[in-house]
C-alpha positions as CSV (number, residue, x, y, z in Angstrom):
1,X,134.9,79.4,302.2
2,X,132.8,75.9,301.9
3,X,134.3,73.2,303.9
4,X,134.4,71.0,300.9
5,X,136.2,73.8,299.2
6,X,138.9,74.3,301.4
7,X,139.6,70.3,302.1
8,X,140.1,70.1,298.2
9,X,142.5,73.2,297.9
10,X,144.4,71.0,301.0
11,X,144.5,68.1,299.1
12,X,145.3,69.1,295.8
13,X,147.7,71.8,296.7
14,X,149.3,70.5,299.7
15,X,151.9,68.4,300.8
16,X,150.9,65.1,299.6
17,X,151.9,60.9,298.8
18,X,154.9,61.4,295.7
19,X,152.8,58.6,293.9
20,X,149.5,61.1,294.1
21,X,151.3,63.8,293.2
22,X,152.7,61.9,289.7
23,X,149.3,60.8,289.0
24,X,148.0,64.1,289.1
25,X,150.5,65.7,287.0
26,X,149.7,62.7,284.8
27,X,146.2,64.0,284.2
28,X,147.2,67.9,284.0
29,X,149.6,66.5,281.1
30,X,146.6,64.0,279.7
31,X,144.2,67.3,279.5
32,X,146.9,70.1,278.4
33,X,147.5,67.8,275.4
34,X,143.8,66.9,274.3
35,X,143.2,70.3,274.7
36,X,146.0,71.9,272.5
37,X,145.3,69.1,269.9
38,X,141.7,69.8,269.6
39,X,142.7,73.6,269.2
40,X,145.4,73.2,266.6
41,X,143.1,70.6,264.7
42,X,140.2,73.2,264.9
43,X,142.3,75.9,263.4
44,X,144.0,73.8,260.8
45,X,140.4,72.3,259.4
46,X,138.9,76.3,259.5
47,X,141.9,77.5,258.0
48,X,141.9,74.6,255.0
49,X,137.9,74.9,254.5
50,X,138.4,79.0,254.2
51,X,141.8,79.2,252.0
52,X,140.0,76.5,249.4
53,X,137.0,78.1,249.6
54,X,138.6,81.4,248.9
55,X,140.3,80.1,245.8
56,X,137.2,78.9,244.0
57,X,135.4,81.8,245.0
58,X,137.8,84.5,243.6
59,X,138.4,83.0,240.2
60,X,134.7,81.6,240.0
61,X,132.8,83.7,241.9
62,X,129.6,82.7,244.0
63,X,126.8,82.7,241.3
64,X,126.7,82.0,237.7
65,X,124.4,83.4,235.3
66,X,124.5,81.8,232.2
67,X,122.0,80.7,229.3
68,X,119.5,77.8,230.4
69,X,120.6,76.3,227.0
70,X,124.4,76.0,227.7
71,X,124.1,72.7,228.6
72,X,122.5,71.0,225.9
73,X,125.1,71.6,223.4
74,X,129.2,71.7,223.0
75,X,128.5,75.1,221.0
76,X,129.2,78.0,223.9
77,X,125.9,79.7,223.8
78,X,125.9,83.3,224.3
79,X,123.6,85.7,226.8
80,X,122.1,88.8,225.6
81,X,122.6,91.4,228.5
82,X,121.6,95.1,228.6
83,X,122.8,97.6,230.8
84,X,119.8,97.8,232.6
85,X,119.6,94.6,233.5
86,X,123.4,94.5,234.4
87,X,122.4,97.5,236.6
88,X,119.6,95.5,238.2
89,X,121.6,92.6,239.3
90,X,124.6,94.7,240.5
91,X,122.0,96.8,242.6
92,X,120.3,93.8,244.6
93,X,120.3,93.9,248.4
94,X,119.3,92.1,251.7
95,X,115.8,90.1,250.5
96,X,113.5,88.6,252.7
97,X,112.7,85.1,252.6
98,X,110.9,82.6,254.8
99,X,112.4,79.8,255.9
100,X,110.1,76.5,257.7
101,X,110.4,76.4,261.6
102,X,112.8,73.2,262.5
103,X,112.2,71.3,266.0
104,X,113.9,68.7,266.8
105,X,115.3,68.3,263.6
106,X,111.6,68.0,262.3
107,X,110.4,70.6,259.7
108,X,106.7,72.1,260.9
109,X,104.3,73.6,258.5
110,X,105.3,76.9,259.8
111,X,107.5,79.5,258.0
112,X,109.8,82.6,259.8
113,X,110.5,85.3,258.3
114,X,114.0,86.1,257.2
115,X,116.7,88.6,255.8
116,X,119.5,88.3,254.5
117,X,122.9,90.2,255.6
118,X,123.5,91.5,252.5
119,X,123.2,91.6,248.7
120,X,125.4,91.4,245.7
121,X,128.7,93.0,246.4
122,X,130.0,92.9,242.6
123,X,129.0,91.3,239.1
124,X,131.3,91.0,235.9
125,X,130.7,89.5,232.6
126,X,132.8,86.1,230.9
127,X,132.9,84.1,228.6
128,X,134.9,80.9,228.0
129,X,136.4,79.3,224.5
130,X,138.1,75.9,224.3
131,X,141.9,75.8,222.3
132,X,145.4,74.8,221.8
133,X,148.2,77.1,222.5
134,X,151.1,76.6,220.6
135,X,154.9,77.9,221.2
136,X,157.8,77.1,218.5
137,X,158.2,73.7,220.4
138,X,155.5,73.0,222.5
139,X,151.6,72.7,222.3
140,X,148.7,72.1,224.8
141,X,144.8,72.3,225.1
142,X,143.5,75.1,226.9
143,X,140.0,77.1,227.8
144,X,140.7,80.2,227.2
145,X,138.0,82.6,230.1
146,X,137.2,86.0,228.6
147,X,136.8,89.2,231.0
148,X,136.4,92.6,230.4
149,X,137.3,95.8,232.2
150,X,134.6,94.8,235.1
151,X,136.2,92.5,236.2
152,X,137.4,92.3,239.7
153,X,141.1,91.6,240.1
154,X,141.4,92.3,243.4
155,X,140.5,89.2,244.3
156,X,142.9,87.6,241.9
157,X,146.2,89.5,242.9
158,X,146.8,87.5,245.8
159,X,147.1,84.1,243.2
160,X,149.0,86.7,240.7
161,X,153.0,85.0,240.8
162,X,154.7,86.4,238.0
163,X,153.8,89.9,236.2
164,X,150.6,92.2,236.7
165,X,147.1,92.2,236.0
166,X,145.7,92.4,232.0
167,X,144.8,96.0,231.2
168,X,141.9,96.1,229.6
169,X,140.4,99.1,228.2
170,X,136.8,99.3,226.6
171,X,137.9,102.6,225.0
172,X,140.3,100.3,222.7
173,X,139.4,100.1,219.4
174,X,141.2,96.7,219.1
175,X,141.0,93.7,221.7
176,X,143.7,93.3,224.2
177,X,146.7,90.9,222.8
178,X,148.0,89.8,226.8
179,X,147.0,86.5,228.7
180,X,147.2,85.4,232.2
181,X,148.5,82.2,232.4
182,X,149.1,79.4,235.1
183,X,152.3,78.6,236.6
184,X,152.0,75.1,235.3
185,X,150.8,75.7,232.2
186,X,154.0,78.4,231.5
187,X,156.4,75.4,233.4
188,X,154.6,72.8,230.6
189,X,155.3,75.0,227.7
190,X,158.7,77.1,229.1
191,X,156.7,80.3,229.0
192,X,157.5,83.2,231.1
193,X,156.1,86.6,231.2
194,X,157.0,88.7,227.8
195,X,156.5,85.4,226.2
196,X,154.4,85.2,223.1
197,X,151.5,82.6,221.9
198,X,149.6,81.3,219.7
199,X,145.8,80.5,220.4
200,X,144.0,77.9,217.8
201,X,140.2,78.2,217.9
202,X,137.5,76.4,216.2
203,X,134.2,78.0,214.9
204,X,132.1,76.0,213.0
205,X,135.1,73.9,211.7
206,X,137.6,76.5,210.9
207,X,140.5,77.2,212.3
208,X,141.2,81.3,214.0
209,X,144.1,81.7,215.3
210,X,144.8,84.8,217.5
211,X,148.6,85.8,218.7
212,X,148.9,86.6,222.6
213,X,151.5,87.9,225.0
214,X,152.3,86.7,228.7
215,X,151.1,89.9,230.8
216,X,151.1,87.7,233.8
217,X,151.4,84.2,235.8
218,X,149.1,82.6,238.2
219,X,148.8,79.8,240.8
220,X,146.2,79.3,242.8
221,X,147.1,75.9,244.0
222,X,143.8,74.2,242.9
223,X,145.9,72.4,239.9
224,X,143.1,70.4,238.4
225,X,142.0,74.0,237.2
226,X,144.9,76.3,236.9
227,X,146.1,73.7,234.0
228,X,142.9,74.1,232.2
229,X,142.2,78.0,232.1
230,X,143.8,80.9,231.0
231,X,142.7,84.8,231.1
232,X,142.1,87.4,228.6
233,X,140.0,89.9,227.0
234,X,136.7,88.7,226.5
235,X,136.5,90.6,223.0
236,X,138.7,88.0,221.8
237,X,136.5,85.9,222.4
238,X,133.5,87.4,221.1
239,X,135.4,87.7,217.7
240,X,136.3,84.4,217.8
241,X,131.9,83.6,217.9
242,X,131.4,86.7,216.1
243,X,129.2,87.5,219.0
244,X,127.6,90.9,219.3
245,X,128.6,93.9,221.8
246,X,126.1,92.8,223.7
247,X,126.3,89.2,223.9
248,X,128.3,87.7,226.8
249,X,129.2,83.8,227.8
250,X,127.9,84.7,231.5
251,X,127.9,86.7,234.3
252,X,129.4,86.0,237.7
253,X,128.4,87.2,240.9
254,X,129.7,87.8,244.1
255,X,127.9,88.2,247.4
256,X,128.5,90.1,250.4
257,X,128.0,86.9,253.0
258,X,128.5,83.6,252.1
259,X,125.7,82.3,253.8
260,X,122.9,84.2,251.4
261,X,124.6,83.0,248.8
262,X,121.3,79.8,248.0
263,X,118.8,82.5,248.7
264,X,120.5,85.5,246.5
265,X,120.7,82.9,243.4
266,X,117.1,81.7,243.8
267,X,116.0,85.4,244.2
268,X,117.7,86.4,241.3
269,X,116.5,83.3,239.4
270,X,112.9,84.1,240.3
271,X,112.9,87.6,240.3
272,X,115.3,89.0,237.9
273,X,116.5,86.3,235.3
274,X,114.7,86.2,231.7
275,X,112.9,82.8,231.3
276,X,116.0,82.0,229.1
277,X,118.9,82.1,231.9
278,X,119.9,80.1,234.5
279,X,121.2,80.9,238.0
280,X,123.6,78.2,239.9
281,X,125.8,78.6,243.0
282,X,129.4,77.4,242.5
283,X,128.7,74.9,244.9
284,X,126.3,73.5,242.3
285,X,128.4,73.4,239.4
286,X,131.4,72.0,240.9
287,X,130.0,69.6,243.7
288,X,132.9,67.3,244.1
289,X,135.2,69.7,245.8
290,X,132.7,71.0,248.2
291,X,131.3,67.8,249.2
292,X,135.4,66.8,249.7
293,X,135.7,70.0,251.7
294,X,132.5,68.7,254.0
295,X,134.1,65.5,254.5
296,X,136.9,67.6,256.8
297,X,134.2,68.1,259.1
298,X,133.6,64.7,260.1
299,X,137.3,64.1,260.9
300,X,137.2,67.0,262.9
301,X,134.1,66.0,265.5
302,X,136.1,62.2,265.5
303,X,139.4,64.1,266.3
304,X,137.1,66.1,269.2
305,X,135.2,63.0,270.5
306,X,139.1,61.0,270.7
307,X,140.5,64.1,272.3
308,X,137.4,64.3,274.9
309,X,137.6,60.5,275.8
310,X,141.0,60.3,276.6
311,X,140.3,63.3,278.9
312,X,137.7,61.9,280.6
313,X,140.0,58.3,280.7
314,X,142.5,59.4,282.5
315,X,140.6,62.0,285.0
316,X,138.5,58.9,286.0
317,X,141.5,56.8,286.3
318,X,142.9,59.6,288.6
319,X,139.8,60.2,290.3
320,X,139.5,56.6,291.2
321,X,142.9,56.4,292.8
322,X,142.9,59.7,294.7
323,X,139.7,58.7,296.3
324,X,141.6,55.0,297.3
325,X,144.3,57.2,298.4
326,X,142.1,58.6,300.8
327,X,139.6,56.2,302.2
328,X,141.2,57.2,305.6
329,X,140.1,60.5,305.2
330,X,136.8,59.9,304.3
331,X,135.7,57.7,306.8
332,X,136.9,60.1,309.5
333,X,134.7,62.8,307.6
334,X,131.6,60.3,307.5
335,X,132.3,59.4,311.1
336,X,132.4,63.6,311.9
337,X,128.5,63.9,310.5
338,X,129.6,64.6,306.6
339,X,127.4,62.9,304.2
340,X,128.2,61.1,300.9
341,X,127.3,64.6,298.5
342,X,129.7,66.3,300.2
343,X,132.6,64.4,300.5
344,X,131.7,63.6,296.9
345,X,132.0,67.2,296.1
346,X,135.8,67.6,297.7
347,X,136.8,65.5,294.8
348,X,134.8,66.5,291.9
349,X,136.5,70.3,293.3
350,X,139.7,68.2,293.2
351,X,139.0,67.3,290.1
352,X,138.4,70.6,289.0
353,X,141.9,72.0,290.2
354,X,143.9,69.9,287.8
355,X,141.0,70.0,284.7
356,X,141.5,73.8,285.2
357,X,145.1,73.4,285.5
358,X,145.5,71.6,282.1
359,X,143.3,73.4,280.4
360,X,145.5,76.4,281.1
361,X,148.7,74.7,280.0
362,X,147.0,73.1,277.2
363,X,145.4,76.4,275.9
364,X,149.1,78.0,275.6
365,X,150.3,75.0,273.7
366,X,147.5,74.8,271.8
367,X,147.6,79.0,270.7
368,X,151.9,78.5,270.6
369,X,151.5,76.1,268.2
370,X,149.0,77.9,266.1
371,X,150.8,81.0,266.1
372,X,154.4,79.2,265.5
373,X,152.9,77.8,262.3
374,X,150.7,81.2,261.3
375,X,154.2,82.9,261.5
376,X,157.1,80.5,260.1
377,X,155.3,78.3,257.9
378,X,157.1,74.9,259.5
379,X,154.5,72.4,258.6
380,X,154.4,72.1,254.3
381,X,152.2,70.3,252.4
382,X,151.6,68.9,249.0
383,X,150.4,71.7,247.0
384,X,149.5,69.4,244.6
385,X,147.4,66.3,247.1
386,X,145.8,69.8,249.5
387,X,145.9,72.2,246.7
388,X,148.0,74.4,249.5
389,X,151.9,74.7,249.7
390,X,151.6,75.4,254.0
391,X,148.8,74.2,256.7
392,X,146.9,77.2,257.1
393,X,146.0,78.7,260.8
394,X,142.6,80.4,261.2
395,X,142.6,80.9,265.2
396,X,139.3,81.8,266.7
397,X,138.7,83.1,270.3
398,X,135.4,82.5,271.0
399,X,136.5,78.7,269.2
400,X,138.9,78.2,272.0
401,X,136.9,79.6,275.0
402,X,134.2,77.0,273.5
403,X,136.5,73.9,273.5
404,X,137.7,74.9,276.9
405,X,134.3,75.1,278.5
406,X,133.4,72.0,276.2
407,X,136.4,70.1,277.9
408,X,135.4,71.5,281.5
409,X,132.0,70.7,281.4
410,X,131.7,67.0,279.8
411,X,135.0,65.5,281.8
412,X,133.3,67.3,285.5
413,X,129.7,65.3,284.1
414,X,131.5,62.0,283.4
415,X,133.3,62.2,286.6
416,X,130.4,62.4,288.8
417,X,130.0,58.5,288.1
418,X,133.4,57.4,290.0
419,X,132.7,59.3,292.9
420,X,130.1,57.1,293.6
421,X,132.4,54.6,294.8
422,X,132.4,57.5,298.5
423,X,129.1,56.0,299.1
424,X,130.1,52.3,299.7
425,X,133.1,53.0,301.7
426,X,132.2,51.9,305.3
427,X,133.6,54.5,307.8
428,X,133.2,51.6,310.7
429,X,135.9,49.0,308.7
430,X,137.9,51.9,307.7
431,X,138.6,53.2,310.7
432,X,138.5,49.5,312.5
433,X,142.0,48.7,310.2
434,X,143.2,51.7,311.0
């Protein structure tokens, strides 16, 4: 064992001043609870960014093909499809694509070559109609999103509250009368599920009106939208337009990894799409939440950077009085031959005993936390303000191992600095009032 070693476990582990031994437990406390902080603030932002993200995702899905036209008029504007070219989309994979070489931070006039981890995962057709329901008592405006017996509701049982899933059945000669609708739209207009509706629709300045029954309730906790849409057979929408078999309001996509999901719409814009449609990432069409979303990651590197510099605070204020603690020791050790680098190094090991130390403790408070809320729920929110009724808890290992050898690393740099105070201590006066 190096000398400098074994003076450091002597130090920090044995009998020592009371006052030392406060101000080191000081520190281990000081690190323990940056550490757990940074942990259960890590997991808290993942866990919001990927619950929200997951909402809009499963009732929006991750690309949107609709009519380049759609825009330019109040009139929904149907697609022609085929089921050829509803077989092509559903039946894209990896791509390649080149992406420009980055240095620095600076883009260079060189490209990589790329592929994607996967392709389309699933693809169902909608379409949407604007209306007013209307119960015996009660009335409200209402978009009304058509789907058919493609689409996916296994990503929209987990938001599914009250009742089951429509059943939808292309074999039916006649469109399905049952609607899905959100928990606060049925708590507006005292619906439940067996209740029945009326929908008023305008085409063309007439008035349709179709009759509907609850099948089911929602809540997905993003309330600006649940208020605004509810589900059901997207023939009854199509008869509403007197759209064709064929003709659909748009089709959405799903991917299998979120991070192809720019390249995958500007594939299928490019290589697939009709001159006539349109391709758009969610993120596109609905911007604001998103960029809110990206917001949580600057409060996260501020809560880091607070966390890190109250570490590295109160380990130099530590280090700075264990090393006045023992000036008597280290002028004996420069008056044996030792020179300022090593006596230097007994400390910054020192140091390393009670970083080490807090990073255990504060790694088990951190994870006790996380787990305590994953499990009983404690902490509630405003469903309403975070679009969540509970903080959510996505723990990640390698996350933790990360901020632990973050912690380790940038508090043993910093406290190189104080121990440069070894190298004006004068063993001669030391030892002289001594």
């Amino acid at each position: 064992m190096k000398l400098e070693h074994y003076i450091a476990k002597k130090v920090g582990f044995g009998k020592g001043n009371t006052f030392t031994k406060v101000i080191m437990r000081i520190a281990v406390i000081s690190i323990a609870v940056s550490l757990a902080v940074m942990i259960v603030t890590t997991a808290l932002i993942t866990g919001f960014k990927q619950q929200i993200t997951e909402k809009i995702f499963g009732f929006w899905g991750h690309i949107h093909i609709t009519d380049s036209n759609v825009s330019l008029t109040r009139e929904p504007k149907p697609m022609d499809i085929s089921l050829e070219f509803y077989q092509q989309l559903k039946d894209v994979e990896a791509v390649e694509y080149q992406k420009p070489l980055r240095i620095g931070g600076w883009e260079l006039p060189f490209f990589n070559q790329h592929k994607t981890e996967g392709g389309v995962s699933h693809a169902h057709s909608f379409a949407l109609a604007p209306g007013i329901i209307s119960t015996k008592k009660e009335f409200e405006g209402i978009v009304v999103k058509g789907v058919g017996p493609d689409f996916d509701w296994d990503r929209m049982k987990p938001y599914i509250k009250e009742g089951e899933p429509l059943n939808l059945n292309s074999n039916d000669s006649l469109p399905s009368d049952q609607i899905m609708i959100s928990k606060k739209t049925a708590s507006r207009l005292k619906l439940e599920v067996g209740s029945k509706l009326i929908m008023h629709f305008i085409d063309d300045g007439n008035e349709l009106k179709r009759r509907f029954q609850v099948k089911g309730i929602y809540n997905t906790g993003l309330g600006e939208y649940d208020k605004k849409f509810a589900i059901a057979d997207i023939r009854q929408v199509k008869e509403v337009y007197g759209w064709s078999k064929d003709q659909v309001g748009g089709l959405e996509i799903f991917v299998d990894d979120l991070d192809d999901m720019n390249i995958l719409s500007e594939y299928i814009y490019y290589t697939i799409l009709p001159a006539n449609l349109y391709a758009e990432t969610i993120r596109e069409k609905f911007p604001n939440i998103f960029e809110w979303l990206s917001l949580q990651d600057i409060n996260e590197v501020v809560i880091l950077c607070l966390m890190i510099i109250v570490s590295i605070i109160n380990m130099i204020t530590a280090l700075l009085i264990l090393i006045l603690e023992r000036t008597k020791m280290i002028g004996v050790l420069k008056a044996l031959g030792s020179n300022n680098w090593s006596i230097r190094k007994i400390f910054l090991y020192h140091a390393f005993y009670i970083i080490s130390r807090g990073l255990i403790y504060g790694t088990l408070l951190g994870v006790g936390v996380c787990l305590l809320q994953k499990y009983t729920e404690f902490i509630k929110l405003d469903e309403a303000n975070y679009y969540l009724s509970v903080a959510p808890i996505e723990l990640n290992v390698l996350t933790v191992v990360l901020l632990n050898l973050g912690t380790l690393i940038v508090t043993l740099i910093f406290l190189i600095l104080p121990t440069f105070l070894i190298t004006r201590i004068d063993p001669v006066k030391v030892l002289r009032f001594e």
